[in-house]
mmCIF file as gemmi writes it, N, C-alpha and C atoms, coordinates in Angstrom:
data_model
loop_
_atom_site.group_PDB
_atom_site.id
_atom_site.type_symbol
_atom_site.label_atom_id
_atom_site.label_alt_id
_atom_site.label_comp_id
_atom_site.label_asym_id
_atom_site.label_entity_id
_atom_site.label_seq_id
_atom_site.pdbx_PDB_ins_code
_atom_site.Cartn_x
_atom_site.Cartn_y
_atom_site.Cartn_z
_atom_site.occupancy
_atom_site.B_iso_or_equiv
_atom_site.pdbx_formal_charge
_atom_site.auth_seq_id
_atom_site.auth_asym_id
_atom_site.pdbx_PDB_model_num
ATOM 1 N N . UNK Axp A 1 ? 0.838 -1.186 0 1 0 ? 1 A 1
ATOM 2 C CA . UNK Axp A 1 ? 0 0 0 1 0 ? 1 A 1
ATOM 3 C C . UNK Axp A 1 ? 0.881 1.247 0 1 0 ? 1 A 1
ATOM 4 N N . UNK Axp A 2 ? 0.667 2.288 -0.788 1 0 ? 2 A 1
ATOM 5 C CA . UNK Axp A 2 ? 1.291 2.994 -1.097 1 0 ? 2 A 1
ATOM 6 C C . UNK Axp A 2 ? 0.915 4.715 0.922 1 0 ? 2 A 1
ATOM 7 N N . UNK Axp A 3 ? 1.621 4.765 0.748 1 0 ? 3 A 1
ATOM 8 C CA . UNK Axp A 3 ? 2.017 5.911 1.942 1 0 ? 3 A 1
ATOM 9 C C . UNK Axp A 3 ? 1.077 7.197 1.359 1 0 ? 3 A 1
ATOM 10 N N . UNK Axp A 4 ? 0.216 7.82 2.453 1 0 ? 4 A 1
ATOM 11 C CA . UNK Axp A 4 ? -0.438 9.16 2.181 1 0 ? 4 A 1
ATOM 12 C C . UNK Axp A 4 ? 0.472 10.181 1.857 1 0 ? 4 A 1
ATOM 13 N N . UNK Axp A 5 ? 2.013 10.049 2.217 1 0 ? 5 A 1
ATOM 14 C CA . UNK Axp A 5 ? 2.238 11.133 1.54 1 0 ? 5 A 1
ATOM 15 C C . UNK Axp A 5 ? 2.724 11.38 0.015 1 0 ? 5 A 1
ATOM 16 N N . UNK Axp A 6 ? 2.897 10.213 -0.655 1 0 ? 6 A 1
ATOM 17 C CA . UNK Axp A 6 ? 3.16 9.914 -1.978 1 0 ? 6 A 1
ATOM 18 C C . UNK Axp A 6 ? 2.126 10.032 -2.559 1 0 ? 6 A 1
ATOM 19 N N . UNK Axp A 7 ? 0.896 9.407 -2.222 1 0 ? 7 A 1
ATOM 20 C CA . UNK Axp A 7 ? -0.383 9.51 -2.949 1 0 ? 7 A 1
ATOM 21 C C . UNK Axp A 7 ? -1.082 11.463 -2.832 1 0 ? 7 A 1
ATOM 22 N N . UNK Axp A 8 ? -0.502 12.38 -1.795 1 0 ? 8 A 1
ATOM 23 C CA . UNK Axp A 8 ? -0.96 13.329 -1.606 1 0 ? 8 A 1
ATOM 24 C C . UNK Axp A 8 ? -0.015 14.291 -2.749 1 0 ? 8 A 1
ATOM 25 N N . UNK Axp A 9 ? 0.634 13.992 -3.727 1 0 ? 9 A 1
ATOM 26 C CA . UNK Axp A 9 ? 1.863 14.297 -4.355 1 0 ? 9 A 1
ATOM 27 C C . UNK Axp A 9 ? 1.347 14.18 -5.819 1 0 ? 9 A 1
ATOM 28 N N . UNK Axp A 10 ? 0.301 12.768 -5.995 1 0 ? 10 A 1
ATOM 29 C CA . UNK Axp A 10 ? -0.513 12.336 -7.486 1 0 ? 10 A 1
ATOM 30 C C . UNK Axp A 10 ? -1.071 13.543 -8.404 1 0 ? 10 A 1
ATOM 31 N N . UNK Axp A 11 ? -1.828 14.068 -8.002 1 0 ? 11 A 1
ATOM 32 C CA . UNK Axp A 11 ? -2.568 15.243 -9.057 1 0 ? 11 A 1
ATOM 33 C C . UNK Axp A 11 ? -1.318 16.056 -9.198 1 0 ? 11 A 1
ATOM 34 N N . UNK Axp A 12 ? -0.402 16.165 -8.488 1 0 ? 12 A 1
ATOM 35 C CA . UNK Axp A 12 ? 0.537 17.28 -8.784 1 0 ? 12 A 1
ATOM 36 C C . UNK Axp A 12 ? 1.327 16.75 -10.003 1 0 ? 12 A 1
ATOM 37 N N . UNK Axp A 13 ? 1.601 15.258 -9.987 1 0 ? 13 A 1
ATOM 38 C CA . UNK Axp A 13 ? 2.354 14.5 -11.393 1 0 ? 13 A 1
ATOM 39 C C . UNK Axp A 13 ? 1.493 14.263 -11.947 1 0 ? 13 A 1
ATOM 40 N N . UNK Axp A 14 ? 0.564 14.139 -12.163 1 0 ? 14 A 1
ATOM 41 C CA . UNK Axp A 14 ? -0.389 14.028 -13.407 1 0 ? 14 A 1
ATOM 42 C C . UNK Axp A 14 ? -0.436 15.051 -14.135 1 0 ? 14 A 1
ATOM 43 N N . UNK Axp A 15 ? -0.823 16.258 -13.15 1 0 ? 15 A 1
ATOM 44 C CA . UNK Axp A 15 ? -1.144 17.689 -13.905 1 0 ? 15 A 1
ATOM 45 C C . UNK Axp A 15 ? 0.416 17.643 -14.836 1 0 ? 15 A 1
ATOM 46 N N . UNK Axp A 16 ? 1.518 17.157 -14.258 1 0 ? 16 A 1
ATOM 47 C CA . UNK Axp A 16 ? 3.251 17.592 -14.704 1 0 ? 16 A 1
ATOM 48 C C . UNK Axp A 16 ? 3.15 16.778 -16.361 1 0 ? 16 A 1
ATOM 49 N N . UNK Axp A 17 ? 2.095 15.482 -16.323 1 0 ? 17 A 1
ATOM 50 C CA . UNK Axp A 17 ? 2.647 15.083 -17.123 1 0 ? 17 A 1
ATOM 51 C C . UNK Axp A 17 ? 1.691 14.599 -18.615 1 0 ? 17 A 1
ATOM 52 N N . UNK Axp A 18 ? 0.674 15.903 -18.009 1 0 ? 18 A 1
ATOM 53 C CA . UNK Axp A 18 ? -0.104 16.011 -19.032 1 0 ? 18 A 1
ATOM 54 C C . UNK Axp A 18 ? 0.158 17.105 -20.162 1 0 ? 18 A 1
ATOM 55 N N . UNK Axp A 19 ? 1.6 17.785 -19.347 1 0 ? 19 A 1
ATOM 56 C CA . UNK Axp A 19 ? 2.259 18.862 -19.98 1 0 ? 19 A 1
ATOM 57 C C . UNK Axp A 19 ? 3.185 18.331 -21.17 1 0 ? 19 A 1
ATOM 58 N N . UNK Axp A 20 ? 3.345 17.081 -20.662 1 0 ? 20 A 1
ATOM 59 C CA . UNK Axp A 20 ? 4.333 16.955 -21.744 1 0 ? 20 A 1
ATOM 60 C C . UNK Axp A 20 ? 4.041 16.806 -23.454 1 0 ? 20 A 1
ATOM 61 N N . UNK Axp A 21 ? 4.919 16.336 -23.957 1 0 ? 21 A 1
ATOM 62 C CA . UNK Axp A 21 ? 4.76 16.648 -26.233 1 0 ? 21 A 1
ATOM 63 C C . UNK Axp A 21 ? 4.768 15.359 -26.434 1 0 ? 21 A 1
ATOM 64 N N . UNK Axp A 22 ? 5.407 14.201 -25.486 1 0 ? 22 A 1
ATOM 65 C CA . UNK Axp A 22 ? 5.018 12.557 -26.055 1 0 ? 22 A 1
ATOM 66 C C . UNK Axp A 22 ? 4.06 11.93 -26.232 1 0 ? 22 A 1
ATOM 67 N N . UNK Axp A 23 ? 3.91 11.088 -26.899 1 0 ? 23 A 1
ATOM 68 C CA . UNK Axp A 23 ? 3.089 9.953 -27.245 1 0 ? 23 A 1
ATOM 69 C C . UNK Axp A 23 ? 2.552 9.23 -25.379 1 0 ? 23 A 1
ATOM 70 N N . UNK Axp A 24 ? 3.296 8.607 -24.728 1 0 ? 24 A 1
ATOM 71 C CA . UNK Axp A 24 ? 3.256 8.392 -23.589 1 0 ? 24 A 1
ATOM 72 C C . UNK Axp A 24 ? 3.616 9.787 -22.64 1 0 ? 24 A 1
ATOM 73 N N . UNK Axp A 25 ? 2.52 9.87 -21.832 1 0 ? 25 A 1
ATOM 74 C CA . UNK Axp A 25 ? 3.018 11.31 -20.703 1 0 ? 25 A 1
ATOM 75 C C . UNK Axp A 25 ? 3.061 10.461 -19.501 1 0 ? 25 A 1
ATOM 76 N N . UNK Axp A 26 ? 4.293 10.822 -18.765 1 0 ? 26 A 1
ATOM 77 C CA . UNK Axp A 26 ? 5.148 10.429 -17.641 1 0 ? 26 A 1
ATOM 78 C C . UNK Axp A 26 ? 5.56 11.113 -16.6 1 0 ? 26 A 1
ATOM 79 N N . UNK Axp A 27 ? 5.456 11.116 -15.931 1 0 ? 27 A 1
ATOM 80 C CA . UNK Axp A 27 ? 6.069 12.518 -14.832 1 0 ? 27 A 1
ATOM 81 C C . UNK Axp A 27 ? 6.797 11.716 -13.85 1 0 ? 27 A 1
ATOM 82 N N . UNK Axp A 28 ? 7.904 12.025 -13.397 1 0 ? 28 A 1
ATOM 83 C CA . UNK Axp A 28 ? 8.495 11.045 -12.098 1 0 ? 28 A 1
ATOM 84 C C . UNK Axp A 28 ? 9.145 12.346 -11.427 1 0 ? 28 A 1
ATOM 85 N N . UNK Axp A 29 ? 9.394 11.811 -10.2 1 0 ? 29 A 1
ATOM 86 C CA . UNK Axp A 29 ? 9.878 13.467 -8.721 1 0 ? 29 A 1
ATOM 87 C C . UNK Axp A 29 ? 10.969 12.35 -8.284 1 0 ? 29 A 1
ATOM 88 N N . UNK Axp A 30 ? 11.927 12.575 -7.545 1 0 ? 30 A 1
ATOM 89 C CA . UNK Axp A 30 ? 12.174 11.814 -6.668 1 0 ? 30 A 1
ATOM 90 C C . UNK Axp A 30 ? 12.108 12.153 -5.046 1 0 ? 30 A 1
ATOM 91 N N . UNK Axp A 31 ? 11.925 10.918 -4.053 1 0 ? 31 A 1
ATOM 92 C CA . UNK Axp A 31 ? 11.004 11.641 -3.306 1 0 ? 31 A 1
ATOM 93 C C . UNK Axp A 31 ? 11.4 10.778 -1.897 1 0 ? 31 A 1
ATOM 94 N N . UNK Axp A 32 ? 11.334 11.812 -0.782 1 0 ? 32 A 1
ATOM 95 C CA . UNK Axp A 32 ? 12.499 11.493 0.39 1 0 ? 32 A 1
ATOM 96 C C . UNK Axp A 32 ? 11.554 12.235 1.72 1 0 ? 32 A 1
ATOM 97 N N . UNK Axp A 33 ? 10.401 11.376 1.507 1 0 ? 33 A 1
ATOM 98 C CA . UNK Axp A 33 ? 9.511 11.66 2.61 1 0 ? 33 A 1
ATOM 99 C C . UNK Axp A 33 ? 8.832 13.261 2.221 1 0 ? 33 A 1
ATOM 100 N N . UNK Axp A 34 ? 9.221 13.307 1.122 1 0 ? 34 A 1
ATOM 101 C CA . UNK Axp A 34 ? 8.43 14.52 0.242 1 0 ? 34 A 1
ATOM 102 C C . UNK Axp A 34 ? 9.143 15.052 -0.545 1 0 ? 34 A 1
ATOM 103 N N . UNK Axp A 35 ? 8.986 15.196 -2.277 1 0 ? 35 A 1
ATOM 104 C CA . UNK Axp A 35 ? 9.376 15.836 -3.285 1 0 ? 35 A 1
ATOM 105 C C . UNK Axp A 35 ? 10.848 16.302 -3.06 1 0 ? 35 A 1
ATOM 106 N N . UNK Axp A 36 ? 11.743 15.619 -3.914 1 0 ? 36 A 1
ATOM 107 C CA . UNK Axp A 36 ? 13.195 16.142 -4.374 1 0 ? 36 A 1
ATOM 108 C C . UNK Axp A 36 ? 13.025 17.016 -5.427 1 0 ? 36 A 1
ATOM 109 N N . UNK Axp A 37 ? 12.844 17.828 -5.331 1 0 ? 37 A 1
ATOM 110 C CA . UNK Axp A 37 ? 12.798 18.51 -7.062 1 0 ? 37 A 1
ATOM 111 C C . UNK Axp A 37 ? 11.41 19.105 -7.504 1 0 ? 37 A 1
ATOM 112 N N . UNK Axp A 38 ? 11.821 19.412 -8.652 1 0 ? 38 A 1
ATOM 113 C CA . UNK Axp A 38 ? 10.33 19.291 -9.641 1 0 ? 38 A 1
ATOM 114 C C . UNK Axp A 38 ? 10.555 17.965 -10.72 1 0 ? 38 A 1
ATOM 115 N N . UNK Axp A 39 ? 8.969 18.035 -10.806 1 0 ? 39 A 1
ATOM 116 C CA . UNK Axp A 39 ? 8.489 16.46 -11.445 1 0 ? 39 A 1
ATOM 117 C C . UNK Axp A 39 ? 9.409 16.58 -13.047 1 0 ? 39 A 1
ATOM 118 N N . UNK Axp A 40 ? 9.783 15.438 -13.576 1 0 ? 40 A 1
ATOM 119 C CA . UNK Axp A 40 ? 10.025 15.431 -14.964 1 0 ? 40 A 1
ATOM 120 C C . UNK Axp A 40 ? 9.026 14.736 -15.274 1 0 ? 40 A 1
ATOM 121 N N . UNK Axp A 41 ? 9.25 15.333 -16.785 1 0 ? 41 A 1
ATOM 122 C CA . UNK Axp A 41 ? 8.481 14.065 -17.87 1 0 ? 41 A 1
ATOM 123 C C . UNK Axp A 41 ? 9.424 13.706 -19.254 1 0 ? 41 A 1
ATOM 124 N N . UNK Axp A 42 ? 9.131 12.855 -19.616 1 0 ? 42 A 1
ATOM 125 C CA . UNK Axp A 42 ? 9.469 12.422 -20.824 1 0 ? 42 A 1
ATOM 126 C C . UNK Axp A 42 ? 9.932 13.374 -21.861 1 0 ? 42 A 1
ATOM 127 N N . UNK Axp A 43 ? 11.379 13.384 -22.296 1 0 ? 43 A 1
ATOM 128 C CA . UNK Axp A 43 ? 11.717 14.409 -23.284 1 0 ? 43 A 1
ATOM 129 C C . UNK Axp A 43 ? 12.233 14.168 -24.588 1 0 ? 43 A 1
ATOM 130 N N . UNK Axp A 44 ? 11.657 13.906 -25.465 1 0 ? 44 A 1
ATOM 131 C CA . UNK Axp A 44 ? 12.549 13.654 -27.06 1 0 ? 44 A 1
ATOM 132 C C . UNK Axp A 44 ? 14.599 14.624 -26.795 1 0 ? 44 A 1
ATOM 133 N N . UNK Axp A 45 ? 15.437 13.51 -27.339 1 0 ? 45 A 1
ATOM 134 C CA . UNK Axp A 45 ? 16.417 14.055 -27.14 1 0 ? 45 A 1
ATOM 135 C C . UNK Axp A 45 ? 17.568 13.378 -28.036 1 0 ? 45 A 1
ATOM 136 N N . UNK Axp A 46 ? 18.521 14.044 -28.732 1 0 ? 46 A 1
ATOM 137 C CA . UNK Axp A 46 ? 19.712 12.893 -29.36 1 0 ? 46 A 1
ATOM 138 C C . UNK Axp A 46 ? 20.627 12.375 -28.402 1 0 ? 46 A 1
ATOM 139 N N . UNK Axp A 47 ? 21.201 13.596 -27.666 1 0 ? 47 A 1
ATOM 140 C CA . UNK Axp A 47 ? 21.941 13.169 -26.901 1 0 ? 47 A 1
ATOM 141 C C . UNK Axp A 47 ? 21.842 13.558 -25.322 1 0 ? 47 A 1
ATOM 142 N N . UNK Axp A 48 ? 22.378 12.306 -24.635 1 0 ? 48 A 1
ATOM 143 C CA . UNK Axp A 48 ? 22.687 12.672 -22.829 1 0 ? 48 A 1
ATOM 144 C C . UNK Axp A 48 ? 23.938 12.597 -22.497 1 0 ? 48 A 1
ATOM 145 N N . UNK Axp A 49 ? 24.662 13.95 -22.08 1 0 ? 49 A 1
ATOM 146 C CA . UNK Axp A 49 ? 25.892 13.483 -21.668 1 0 ? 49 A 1
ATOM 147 C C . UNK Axp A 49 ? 26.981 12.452 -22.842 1 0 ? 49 A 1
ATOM 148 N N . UNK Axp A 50 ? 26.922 13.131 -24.111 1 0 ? 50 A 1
ATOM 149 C CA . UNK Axp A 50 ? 27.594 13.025 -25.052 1 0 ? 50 A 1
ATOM 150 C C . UNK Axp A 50 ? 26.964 11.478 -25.764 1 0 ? 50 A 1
ATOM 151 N N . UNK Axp A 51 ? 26.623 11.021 -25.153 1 0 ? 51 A 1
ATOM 152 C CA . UNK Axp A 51 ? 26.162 9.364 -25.846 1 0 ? 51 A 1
ATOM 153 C C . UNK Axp A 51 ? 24.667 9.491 -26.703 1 0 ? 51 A 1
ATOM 154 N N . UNK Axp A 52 ? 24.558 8.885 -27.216 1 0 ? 52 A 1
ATOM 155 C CA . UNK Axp A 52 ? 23.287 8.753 -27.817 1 0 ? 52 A 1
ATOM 156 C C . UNK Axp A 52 ? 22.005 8.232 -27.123 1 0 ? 52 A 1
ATOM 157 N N . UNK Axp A 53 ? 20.947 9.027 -27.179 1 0 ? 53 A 1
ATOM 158 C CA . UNK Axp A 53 ? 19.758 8.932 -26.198 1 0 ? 53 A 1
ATOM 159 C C . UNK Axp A 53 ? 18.688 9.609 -26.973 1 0 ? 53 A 1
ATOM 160 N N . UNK Axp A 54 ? 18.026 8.639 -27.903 1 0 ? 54 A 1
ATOM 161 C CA . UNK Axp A 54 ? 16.514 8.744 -28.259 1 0 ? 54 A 1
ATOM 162 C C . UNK Axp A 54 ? 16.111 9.548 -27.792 1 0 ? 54 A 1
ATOM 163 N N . UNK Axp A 55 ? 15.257 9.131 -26.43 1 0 ? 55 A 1
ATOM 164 C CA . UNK Axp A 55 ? 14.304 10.02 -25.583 1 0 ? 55 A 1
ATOM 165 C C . UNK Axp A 55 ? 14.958 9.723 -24.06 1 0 ? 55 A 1
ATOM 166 N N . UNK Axp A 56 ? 14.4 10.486 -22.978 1 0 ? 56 A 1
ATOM 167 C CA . UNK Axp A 56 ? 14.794 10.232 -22.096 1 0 ? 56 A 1
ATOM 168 C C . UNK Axp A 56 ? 13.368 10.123 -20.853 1 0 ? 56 A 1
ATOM 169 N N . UNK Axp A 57 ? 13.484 8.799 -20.481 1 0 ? 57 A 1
ATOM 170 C CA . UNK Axp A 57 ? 12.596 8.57 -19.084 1 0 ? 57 A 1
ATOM 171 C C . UNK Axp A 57 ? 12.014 9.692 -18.541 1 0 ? 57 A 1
ATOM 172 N N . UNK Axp A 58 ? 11.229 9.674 -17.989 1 0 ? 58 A 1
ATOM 173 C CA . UNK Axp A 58 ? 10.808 11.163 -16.93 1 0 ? 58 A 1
ATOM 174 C C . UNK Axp A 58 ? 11.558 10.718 -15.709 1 0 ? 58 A 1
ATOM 175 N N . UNK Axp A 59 ? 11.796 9.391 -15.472 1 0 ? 59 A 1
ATOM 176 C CA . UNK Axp A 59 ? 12.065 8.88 -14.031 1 0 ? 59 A 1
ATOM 177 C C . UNK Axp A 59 ? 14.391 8.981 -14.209 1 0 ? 59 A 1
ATOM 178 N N . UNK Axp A 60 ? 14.548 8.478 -15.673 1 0 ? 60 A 1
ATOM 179 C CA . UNK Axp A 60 ? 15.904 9.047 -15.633 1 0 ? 60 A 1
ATOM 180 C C . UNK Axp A 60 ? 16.244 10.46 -15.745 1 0 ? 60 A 1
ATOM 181 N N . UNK Axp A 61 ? 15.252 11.508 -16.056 1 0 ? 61 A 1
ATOM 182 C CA . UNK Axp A 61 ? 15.118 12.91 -15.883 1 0 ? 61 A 1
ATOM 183 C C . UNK Axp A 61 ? 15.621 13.476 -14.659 1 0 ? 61 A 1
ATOM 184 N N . UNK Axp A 62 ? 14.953 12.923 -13.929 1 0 ? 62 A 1
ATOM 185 C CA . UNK Axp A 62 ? 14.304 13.244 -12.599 1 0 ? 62 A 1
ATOM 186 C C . UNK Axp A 62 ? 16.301 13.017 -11.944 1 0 ? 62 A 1
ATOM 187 N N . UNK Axp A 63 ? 16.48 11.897 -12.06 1 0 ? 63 A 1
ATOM 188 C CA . UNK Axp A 63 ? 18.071 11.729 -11.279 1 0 ? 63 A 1
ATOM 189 C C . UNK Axp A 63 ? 19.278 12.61 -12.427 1 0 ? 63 A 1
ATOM 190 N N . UNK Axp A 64 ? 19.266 12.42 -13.251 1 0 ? 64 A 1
ATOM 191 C CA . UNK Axp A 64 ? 20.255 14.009 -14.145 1 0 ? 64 A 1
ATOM 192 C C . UNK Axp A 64 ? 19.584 14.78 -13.519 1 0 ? 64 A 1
ATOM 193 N N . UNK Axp A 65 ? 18.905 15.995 -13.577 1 0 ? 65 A 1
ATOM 194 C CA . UNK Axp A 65 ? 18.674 17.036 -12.478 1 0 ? 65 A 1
ATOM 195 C C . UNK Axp A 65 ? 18.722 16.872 -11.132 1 0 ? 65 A 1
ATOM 196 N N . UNK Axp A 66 ? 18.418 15.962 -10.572 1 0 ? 66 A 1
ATOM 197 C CA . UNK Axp A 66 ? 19.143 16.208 -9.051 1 0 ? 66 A 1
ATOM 198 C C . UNK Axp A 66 ? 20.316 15.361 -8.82 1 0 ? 66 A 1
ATOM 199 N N . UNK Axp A 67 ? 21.43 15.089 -9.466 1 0 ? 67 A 1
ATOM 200 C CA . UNK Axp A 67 ? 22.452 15.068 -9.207 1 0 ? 67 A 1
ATOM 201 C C . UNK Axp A 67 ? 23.624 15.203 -10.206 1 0 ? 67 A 1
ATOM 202 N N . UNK Axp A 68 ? 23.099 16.422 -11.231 1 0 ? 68 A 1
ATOM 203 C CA . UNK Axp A 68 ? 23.836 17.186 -12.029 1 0 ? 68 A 1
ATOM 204 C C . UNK Axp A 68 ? 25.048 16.291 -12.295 1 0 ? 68 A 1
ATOM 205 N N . UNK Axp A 69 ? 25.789 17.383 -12.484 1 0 ? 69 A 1
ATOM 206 C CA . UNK Axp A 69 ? 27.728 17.369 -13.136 1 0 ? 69 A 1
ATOM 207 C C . UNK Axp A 69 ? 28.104 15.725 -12.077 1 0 ? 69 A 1
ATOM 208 N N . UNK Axp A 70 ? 27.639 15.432 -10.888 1 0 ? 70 A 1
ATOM 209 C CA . UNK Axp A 70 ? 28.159 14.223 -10.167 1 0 ? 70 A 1
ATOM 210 C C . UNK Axp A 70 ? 27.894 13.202 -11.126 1 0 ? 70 A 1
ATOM 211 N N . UNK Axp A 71 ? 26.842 12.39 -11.757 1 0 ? 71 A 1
ATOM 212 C CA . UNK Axp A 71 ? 26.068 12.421 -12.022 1 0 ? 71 A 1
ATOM 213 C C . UNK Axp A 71 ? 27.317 11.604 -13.679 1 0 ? 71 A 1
ATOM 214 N N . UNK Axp A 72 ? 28.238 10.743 -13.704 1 0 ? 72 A 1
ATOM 215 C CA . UNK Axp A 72 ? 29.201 10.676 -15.348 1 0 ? 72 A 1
ATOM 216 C C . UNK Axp A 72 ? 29.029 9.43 -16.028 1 0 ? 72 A 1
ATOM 217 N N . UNK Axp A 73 ? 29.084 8.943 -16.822 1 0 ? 73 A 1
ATOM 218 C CA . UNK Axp A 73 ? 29.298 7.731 -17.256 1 0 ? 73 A 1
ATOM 219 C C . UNK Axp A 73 ? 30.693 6.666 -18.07 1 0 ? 73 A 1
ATOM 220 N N . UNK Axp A 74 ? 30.984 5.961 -17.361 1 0 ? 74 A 1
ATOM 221 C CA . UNK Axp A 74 ? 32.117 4.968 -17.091 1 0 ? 74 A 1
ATOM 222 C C . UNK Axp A 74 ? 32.153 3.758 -18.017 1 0 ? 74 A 1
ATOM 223 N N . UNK Axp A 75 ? 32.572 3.477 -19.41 1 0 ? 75 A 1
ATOM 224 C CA . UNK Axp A 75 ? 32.67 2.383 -20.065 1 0 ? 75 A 1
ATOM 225 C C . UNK Axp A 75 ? 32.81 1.159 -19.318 1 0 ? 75 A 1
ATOM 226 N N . UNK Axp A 76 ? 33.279 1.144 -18.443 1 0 ? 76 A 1
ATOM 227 C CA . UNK Axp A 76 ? 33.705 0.396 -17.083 1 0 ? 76 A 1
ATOM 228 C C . UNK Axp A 76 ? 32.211 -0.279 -16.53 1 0 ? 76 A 1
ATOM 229 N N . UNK Axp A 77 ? 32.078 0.893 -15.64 1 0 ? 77 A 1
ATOM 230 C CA . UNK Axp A 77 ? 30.861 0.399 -14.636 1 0 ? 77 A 1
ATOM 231 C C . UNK Axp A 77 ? 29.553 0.932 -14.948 1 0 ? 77 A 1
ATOM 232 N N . UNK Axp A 78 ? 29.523 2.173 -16.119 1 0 ? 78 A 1
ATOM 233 C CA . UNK Axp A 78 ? 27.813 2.697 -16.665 1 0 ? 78 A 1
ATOM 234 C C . UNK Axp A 78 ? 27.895 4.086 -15.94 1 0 ? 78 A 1
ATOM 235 N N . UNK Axp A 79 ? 26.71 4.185 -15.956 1 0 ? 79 A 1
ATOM 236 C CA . UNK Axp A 79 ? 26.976 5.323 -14.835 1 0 ? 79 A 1
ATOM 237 C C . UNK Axp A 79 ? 26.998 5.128 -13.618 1 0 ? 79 A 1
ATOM 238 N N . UNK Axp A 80 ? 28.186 6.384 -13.373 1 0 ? 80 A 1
ATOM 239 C CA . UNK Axp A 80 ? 28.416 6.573 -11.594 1 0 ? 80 A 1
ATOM 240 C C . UNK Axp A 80 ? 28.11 7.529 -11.634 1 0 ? 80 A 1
ATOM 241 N N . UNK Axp A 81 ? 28.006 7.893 -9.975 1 0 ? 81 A 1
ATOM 242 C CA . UNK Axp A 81 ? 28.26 9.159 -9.293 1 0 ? 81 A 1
ATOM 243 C C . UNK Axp A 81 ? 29.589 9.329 -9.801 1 0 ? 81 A 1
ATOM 244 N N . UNK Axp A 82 ? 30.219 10.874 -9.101 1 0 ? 82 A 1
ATOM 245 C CA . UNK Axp A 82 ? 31.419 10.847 -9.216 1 0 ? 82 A 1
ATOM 246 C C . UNK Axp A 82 ? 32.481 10.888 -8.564 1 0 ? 82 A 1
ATOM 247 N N . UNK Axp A 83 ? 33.68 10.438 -8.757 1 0 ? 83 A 1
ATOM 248 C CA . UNK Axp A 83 ? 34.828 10.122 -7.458 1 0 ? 83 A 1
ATOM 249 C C . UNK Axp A 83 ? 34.69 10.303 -6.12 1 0 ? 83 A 1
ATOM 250 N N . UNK Axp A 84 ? 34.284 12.063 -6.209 1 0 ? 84 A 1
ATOM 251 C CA . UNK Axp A 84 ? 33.561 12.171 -4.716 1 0 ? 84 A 1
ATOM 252 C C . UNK Axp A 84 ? 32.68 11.434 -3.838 1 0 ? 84 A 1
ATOM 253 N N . UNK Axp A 85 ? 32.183 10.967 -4.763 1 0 ? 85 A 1
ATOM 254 C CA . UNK Axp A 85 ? 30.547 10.116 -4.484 1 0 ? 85 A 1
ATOM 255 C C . UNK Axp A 85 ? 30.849 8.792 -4.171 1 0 ? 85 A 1
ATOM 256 N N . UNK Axp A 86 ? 32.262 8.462 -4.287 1 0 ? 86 A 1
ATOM 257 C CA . UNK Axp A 86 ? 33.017 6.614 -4.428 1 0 ? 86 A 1
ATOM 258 C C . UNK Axp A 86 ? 32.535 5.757 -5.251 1 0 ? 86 A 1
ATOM 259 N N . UNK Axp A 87 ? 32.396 6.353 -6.83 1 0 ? 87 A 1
ATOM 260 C CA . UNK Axp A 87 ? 31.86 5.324 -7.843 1 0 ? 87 A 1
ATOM 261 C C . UNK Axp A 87 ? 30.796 4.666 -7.3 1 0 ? 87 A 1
ATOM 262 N N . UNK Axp A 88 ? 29.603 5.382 -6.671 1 0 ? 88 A 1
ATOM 263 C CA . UNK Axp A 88 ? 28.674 4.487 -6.529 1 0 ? 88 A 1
ATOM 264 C C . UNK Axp A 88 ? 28.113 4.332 -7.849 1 0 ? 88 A 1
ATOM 265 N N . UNK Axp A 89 ? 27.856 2.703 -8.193 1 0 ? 89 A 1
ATOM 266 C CA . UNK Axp A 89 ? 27.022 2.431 -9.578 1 0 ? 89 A 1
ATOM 267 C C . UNK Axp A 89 ? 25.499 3.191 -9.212 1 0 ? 89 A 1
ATOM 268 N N . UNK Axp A 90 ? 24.992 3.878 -10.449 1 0 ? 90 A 1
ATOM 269 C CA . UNK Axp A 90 ? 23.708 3.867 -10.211 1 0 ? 90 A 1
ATOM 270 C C . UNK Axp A 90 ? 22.213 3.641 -11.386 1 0 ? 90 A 1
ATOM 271 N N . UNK Axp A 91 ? 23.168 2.548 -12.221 1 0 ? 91 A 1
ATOM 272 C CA . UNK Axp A 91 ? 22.025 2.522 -13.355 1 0 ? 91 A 1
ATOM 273 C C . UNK Axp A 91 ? 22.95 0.784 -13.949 1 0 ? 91 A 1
């Protein structure tokens, strides 16, 4: 069962992701006992961070904006955080 305060958060991502220009509308927040951010949605795109990227998730949106420039990607391990962060894997 989902927690009242996530469900008290719903109309606010719906309204986010009825905004969007895709075919599928998506909205994802990330969320730490209440809203990290503002909501993404789904964005047509070539590239992320130099690699090639179709479109991008609302929910992989959502983690590029809140953890910016940290935030690199590693032929190695995919993406990490960064050094600072101790190569945590996070995808």
């Amino acid at each position: 069962m989902m927690s009242t305060g996530i469900l008290r958060y719903t109309d606010y991502l719906v309204n986010a992701a009825m905004e969007g220009d895709m075919k599928y509308r998506l909205a994802a927040t990330l969320y730490n006992g209440k809203p990290v951010g503002k909501p993404c949605v789904n964005t047509q795109r070539n590239y992320c961070r130099r690699h090639i990227c179709p479109s991008l998730h609302a929910e992989a949106k959502s983690i590029l904006d809140h953890f910016g420039k940290e935030l690199t990607y590693s032929e190695k391990l995919g993406w990490i955080l960064s050094p600072n962060q101790r190569n945590t894997k996070v995808a």
